[in-house]
C-alpha positions as CSV (number, residue, x, y, z in Angstrom):
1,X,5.4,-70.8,-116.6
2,X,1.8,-68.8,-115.9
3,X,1.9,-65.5,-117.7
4,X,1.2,-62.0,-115.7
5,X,-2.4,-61.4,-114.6
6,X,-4.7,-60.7,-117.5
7,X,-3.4,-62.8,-120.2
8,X,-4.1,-66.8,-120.7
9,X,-2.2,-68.8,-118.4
10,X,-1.9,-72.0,-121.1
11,X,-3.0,-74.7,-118.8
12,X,-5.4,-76.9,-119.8
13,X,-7.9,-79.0,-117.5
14,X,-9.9,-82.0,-118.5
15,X,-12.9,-83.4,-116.8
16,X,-16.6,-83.7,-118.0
17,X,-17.5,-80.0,-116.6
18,X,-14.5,-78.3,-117.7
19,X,-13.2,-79.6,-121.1
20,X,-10.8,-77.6,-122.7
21,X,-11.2,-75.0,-120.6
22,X,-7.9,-72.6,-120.4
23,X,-7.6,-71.0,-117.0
24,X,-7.2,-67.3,-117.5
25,X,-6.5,-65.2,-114.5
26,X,-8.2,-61.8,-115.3
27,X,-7.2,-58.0,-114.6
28,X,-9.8,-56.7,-112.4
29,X,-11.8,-53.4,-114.5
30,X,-11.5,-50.6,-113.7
31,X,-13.8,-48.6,-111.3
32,X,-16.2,-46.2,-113.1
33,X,-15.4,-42.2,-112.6
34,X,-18.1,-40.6,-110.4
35,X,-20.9,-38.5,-113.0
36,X,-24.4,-37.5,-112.8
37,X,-25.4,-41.0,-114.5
38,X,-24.2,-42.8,-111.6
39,X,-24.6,-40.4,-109.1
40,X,-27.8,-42.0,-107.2
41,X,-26.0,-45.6,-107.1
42,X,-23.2,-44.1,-105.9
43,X,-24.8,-42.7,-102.5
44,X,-27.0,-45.5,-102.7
45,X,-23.3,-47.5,-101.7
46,X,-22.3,-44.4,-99.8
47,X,-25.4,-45.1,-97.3
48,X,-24.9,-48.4,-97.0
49,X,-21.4,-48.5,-96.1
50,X,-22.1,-45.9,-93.6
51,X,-25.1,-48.2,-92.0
52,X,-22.7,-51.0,-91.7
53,X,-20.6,-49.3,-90.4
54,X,-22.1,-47.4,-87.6
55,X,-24.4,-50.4,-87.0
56,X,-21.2,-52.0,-86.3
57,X,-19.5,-49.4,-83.4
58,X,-23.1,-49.4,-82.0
59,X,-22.5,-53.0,-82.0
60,X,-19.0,-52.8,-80.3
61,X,-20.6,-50.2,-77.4
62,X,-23.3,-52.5,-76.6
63,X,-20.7,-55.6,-76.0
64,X,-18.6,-53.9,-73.9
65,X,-21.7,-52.9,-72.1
66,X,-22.1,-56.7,-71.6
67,X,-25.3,-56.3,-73.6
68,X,-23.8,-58.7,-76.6
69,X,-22.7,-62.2,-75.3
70,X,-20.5,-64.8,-76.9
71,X,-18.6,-64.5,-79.9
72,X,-18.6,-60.8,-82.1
73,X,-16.5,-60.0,-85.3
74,X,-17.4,-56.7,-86.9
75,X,-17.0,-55.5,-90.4
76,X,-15.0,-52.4,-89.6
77,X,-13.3,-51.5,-92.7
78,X,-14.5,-54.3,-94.8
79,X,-17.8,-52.5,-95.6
80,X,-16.9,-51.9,-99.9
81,X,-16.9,-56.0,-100.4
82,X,-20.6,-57.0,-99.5
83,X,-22.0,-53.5,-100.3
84,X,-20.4,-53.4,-103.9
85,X,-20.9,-57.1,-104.6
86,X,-25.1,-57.0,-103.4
87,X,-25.4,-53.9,-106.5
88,X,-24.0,-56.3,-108.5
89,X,-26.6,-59.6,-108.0
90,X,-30.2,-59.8,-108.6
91,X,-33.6,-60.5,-106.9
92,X,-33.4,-64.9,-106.0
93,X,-29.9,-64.8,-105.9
94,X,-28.5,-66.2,-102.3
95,X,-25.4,-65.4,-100.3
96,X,-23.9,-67.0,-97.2
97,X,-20.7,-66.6,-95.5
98,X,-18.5,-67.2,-92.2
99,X,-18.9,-65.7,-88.8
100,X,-18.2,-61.9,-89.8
101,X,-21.6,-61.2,-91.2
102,X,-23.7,-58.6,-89.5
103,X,-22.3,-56.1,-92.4
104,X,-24.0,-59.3,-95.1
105,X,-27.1,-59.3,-93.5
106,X,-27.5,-55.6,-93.2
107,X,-26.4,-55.7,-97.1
108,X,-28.9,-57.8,-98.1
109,X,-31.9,-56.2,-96.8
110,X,-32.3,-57.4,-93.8
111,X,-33.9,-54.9,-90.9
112,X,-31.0,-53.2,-88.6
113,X,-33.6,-54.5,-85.6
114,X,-33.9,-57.7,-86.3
115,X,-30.0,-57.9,-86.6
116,X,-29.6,-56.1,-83.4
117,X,-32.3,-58.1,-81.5
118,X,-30.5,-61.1,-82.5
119,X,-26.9,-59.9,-81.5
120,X,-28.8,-59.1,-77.9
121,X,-30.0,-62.8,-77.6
122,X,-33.8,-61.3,-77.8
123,X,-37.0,-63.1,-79.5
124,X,-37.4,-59.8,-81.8
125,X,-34.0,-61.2,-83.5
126,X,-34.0,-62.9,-87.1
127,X,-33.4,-66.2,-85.4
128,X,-35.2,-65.8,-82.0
129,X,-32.5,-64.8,-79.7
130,X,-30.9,-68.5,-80.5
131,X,-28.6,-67.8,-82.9
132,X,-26.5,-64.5,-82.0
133,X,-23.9,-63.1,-84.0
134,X,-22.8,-65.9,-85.6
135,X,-26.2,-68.0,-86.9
136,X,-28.9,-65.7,-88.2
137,X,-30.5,-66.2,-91.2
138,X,-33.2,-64.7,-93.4
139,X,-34.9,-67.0,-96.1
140,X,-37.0,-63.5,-97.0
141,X,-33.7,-62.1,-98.1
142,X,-31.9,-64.7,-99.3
143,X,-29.5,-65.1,-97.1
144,X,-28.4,-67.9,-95.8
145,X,-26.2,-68.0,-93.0
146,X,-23.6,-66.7,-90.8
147,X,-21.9,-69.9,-90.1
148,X,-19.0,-70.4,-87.1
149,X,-16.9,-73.2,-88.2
150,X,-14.2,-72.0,-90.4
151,X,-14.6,-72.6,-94.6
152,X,-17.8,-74.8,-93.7
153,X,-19.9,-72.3,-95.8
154,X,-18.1,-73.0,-98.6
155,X,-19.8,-76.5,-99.1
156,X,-23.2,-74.9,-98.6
157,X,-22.7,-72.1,-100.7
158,X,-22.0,-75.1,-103.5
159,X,-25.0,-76.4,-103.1
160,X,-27.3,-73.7,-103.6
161,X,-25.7,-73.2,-106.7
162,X,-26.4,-76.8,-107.5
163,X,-29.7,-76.4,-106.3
164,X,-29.7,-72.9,-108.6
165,X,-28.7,-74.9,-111.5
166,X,-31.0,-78.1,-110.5
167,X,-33.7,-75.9,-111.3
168,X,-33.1,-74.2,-114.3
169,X,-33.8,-70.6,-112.3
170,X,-31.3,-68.5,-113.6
171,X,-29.8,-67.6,-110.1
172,X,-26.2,-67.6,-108.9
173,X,-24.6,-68.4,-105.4
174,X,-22.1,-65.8,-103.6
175,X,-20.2,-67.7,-101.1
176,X,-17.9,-65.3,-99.1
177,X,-15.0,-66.7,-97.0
178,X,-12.0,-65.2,-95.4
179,X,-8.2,-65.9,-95.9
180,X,-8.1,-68.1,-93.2
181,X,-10.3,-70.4,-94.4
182,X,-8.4,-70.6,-97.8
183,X,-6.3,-73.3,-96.5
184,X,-9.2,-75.4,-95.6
185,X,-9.8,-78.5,-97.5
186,X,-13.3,-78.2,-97.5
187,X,-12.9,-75.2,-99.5
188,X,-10.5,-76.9,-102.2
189,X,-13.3,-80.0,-102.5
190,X,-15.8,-77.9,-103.0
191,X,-13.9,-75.6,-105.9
192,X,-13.5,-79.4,-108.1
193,X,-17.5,-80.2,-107.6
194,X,-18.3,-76.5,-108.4
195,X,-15.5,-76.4,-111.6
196,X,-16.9,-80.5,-112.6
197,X,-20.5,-79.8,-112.7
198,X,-19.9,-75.8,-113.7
199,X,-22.4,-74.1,-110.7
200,X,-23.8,-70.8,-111.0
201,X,-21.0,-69.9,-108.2
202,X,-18.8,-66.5,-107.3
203,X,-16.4,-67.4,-104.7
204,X,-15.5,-64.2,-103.0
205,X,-12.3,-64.2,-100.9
206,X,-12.5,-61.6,-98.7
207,X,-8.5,-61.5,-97.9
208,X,-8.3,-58.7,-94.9
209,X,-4.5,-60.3,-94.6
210,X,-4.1,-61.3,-91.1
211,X,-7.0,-64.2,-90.9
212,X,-7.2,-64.9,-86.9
213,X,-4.3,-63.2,-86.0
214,X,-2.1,-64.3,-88.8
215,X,-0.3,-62.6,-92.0
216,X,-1.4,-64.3,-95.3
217,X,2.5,-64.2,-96.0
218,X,2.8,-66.6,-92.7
219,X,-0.2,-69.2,-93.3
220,X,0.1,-69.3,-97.0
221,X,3.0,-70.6,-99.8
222,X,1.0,-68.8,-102.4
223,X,-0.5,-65.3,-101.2
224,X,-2.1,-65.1,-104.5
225,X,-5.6,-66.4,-103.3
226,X,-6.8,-65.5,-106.6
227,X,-5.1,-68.1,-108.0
228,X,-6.4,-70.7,-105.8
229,X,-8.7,-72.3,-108.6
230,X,-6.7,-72.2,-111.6
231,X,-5.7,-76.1,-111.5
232,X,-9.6,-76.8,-112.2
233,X,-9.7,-74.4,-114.6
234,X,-11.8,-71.4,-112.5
235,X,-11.3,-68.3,-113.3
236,X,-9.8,-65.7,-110.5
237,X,-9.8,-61.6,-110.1
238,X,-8.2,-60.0,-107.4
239,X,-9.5,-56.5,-106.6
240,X,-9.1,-54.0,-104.5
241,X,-12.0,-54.4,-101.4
242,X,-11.2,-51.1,-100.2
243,X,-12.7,-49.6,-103.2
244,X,-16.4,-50.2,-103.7
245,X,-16.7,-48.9,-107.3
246,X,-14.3,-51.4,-108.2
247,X,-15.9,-54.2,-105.7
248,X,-18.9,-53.4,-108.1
249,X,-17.4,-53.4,-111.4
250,X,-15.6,-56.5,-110.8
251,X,-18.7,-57.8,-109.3
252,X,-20.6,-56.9,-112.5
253,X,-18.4,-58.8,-114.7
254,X,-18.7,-61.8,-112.4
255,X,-22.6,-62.1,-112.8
256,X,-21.9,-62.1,-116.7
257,X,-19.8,-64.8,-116.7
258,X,-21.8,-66.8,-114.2
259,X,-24.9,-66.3,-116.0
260,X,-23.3,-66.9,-119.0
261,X,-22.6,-70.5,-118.2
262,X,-19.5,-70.2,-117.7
263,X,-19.5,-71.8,-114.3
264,X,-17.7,-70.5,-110.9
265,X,-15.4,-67.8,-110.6
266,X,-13.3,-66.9,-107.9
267,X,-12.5,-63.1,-107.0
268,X,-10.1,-62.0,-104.2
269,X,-10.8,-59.0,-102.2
270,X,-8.1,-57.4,-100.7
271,X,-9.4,-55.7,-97.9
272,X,-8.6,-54.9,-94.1
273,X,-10.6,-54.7,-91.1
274,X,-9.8,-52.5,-88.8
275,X,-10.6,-54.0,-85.5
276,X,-9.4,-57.2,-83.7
277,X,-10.6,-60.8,-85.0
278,X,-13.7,-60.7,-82.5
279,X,-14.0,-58.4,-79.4
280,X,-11.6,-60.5,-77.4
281,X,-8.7,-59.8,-79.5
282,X,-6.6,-57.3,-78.6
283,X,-4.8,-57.4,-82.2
284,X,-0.7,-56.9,-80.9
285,X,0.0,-59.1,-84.1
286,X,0.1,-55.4,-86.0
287,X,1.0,-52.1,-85.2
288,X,-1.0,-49.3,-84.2
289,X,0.4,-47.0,-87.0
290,X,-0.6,-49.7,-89.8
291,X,-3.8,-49.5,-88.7
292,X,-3.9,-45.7,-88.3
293,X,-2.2,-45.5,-92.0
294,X,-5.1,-47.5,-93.5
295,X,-7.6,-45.6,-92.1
296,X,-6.1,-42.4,-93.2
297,X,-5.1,-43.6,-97.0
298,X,-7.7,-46.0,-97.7
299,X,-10.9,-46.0,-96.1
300,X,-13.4,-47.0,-98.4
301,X,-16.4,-44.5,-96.7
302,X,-13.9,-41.9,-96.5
303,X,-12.6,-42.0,-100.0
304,X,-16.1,-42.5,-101.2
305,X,-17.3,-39.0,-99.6
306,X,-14.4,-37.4,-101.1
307,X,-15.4,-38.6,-104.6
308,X,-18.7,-37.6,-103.8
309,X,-17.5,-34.3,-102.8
310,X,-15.3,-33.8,-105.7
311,X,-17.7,-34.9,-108.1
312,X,-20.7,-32.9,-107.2
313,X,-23.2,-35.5,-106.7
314,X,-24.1,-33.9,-103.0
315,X,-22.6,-31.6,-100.6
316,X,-21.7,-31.5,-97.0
317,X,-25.0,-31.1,-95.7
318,X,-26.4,-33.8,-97.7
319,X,-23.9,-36.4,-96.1
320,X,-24.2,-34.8,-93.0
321,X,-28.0,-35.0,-93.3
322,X,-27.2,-39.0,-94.3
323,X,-25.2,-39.5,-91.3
324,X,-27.8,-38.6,-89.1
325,X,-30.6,-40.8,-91.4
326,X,-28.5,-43.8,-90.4
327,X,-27.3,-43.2,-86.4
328,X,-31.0,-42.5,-86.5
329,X,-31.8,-46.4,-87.8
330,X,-29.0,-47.5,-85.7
331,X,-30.2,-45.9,-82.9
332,X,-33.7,-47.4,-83.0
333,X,-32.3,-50.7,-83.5
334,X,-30.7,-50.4,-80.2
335,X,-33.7,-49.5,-78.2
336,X,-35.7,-52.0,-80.2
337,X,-33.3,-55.0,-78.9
338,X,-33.4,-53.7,-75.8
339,X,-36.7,-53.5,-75.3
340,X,-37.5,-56.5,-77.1
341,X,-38.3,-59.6,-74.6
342,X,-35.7,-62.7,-74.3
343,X,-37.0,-65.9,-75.7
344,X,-39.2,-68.1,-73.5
345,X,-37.3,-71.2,-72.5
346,X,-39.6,-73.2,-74.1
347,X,-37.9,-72.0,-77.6
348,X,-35.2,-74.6,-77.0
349,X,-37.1,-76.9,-78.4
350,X,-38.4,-75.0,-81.3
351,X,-36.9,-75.2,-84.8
352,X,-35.0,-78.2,-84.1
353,X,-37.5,-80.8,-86.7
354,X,-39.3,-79.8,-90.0
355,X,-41.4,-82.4,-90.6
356,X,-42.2,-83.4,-94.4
């Protein structure tokens, strides 16, 4: 019988890429105290969450507007997983994930207008108005792909960290996926290939607990997502994605092993989004007052200002001051798509053949 999180679990996989390895399922560390040492980091995160996040109402007002078409899923609530885990990467190292992405992109560098312009179908977007809210990608950044079809990023993801590892560069993979997608067997295939050949991979669950429209409890015999690799002998974490000092710290740890050689590892996020699946879900699989709860106890920008606050590192005019810094960026970004011409028709027909 597995032992309690933290301690070796006993089993033992074989295989060329994983012999003798025992499966250890790890206690995530624990977050950092807020100090002057860390202080700049620390609203560094505290910014970023806040762009995401008012990027993403801004988003919301402009589809009911009927200025977004198609499919939208907003990162409300979510914003401590990608935020915490891009402090903890380097430069070269890529990320992907599933079709709840605006928050990755924004994360990973990529301009608030460009994201906005694509949202809005315009050519000023990061994929030329073609793409939308579900297929933008930036090869400047790293980041490769919002992608619609449930766990089918997980493959990809993979494979850059085979390619990573092909060429000798020292860079890692972060491949996000939802609990939803946990199920897929995509997902499972690509866990043995990654464990066989051990790829420079972080598998990041990002478990907001209700999937589609679905409690984890209801989809899933073991809720433990975490878990999901021990049989091939990867490593899992389960933190909590509400908190994005300890998104970063188990984030940190994460890179070491990876770069260490150590192959994949696979960290659950528990999280929660606060908002519906997409913009056409009206959520009645939850209660109003869960929500509400969450917001009040555990929101991650919230609890960050209070930390903040408590220890020092700014005051209410300085976060106030912030607030403004970012409406200001999301602000422009709306007027920029806006403004910013649709694609000629004759872009159907563009990006659709690299020759070599």
């Amino acid at each position: 019988m597995a032992k309690a999180a933290g301690k070796v679990s006993g089993t033992k996989v074989s295989g060329s890429g994983a012999a003798k390895a025992i499966v250890r399922r790890r206690k995530a560390p624990a977050p950092p105290a807020i100090t002057d040492a860390n202080a700049d980091e620390v609203l560094e995160h505290y910014r970023q969450m806040l762009l995401i996040r008012r990027f993403e109402e801004k988003a919301g007002q402009m589809y009911g507007m009927g200025l977004i078409g198609g499919f939208c899923h907003l990162y409300i609530g979510q914003e401590a997983v990608v935020v915490g885990m891009q402090a903890a990467i380097g430069e070269g190292d890529t990320l992907l994930t599933s079709y709840r992405d605006h928050g990755h992109m924004l994360a990973s560098g990529m301009d608030a207008k460009g994201v906005m312009a694509e949202l809005t179908g315009r050519i000023g977007g990061y994929s030329k108005g073609k793409g939308g809210s579900m297929h933008m990608f930036s090869k400047e950044k790293n980041f490769f792909g919002g992608h619609g079809i449930v766990g089918a990023q997980v493959p990809i993801g993979t494979g850059l960290a085979f390619a990573h590892k092909y060429r000798g560069n020292d860079r890692l993979s972060l491949t996000y996926f939802g609990d939803g997608s946990a199920n897929q067997g995509q997902v499972y295939e690509s866990f043995n290939m990654a464990a066989l050949w051990q790829l420079p991979v972080i598998f990041i669950v990002e478990n907001n607990q209700y999937a589609m429209g679905t409690a984890v409890g209801r989809a899933s015999a073991q809720t433990e997502l975490y878990r999901r690799g021990e049989s091939l002998g990867i490593p899992g974490v389960q933190a909590d994605g509400m908190d994005v000092l300890a998104v970063k710290a188990a984030g940190d740890e994460a890179v070491k092993h990876v770069r260490g050689g150590k192959g994949p590892i696979l960290l659950e996020m528990k999280t929660y989004r606060y908002r519906g699946h997409s913009m056409s879900d009206p959520a009645k699989y939850r209660t109003k007052e869960e929500v509400q709860r969450v917001r009040a106890e555990r929101d991650p920008i919230d609890s960050l200002r209070v930390g903040i606050l408590a220890a020092g590192c700014a005051d209410e005019a300085a976060l106030k001051a912030l607030d403004r810094e970012v409406k200001d960026i999301v602000t422009a970004a709306a007027e920029f798509a806006q403004n910013s011409p649709e694609p000629d028709p004759a872009e159907l027909y563009t990006d659709i053949l690299v020759e070599v």
